[in-house]
C-alpha positions in Angstrom: 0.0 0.0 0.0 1.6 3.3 -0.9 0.8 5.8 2.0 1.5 8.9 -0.3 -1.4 7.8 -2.6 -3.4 7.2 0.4 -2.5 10.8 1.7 -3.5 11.7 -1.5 -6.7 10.2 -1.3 -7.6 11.7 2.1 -6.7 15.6 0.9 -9.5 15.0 -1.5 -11.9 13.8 0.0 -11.0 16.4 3.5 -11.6 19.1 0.4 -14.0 17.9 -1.4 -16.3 17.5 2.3 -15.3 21.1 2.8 -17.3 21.6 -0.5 -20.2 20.0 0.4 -20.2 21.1 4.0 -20.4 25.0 2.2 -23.0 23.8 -0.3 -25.5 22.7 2.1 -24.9 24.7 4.9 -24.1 28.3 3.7 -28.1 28.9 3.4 -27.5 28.4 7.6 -24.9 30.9 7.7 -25.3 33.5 5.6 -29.0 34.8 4.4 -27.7 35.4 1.0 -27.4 31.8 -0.2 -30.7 30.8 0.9 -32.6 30.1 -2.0 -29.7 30.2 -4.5 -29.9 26.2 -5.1 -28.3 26.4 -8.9 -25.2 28.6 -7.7 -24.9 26.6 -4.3 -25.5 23.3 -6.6 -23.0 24.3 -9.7 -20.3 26.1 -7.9 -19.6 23.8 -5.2 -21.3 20.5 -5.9 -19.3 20.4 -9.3 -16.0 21.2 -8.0 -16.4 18.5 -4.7 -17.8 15.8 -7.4 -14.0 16.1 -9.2 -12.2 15.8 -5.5 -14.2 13.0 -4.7 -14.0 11.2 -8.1 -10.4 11.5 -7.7 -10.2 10.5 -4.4 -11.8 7.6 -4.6 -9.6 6.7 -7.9 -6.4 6.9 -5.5 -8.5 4.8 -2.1 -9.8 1.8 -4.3 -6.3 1.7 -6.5 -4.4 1.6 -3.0 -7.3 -0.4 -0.9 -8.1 -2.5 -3.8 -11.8 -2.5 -2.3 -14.9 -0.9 -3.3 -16.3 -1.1 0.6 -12.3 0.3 2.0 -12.8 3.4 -0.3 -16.4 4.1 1.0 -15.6 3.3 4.5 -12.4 5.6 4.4 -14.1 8.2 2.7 -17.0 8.2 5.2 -14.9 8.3 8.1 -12.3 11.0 7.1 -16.3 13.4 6.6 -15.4 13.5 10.4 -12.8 15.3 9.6 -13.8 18.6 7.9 -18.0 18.9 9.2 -17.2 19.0 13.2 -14.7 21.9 12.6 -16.6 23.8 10.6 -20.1 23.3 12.0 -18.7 24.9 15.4 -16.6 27.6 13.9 -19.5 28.9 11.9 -22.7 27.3 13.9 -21.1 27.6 17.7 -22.7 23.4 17.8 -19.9 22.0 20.2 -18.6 18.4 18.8 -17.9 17.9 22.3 -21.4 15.8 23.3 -21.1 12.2 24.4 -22.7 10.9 21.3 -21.0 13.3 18.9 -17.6 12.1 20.3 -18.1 8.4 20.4 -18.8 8.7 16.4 -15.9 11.1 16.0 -14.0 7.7 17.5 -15.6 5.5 15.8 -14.9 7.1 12.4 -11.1 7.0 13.3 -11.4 3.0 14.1 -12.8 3.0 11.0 -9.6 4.6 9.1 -7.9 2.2 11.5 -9.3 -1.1 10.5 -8.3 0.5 6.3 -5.4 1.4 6.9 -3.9 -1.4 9.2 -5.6 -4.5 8.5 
């Protein structure tokens, strides 16, 4: 398994979750991209669906696994949503439940990468 291809891998799928993180939740944060579905679709939707097409080309080439890719690529959503949901919504990933899935998740990349 070649750990630069799987770094690779993670960068763009971290990115493209920043994307989609902006594309649905902006309408939350600011008032003017309520209601602009098209732009909110086309200008970030578009540009996550290359990082994650990519992405998963470099996690099922290295994992050689359909269900590795998707369960890395899950996991490492973990990653980018709990960051910016408090930094923008003040919603603390610090709650019980939040935090046993934020573990989880990693146990998840875990089990990919080690096993």
């Amino acid at each position: 398994m070649n750990a630069k291809h799987i770094m690779i891998a993670a960068v763009l799928f971290f990115i493209g979750n920043i994307l989609i993180w902006y594309q649905a939740n902006a309408q939350f944060v600011w008032p003017w991209w309520k209601g602009r579905v098209v732009l909110s679709v086309l200008g970030l939707g578009v540009p996550a669906g290359f990082f994650f097409y990519y992405g998963w080309t470099f996690a099922v080439r290295e994992f050689e696994s359909l269900w590795s890719a998707r369960l890395f690529a899950y996991a490492l959503s973990y990653a980018a949503f709990p960051i910016l949901t408090y930094f923008y919504m003040d919603e603390s990933p610090f709650k019980t439940k939040t935090i046993i899935c934020v573990l989880l998740s990693l146990a998840i990349i875990a089990v990919q990468i080690l096993l």
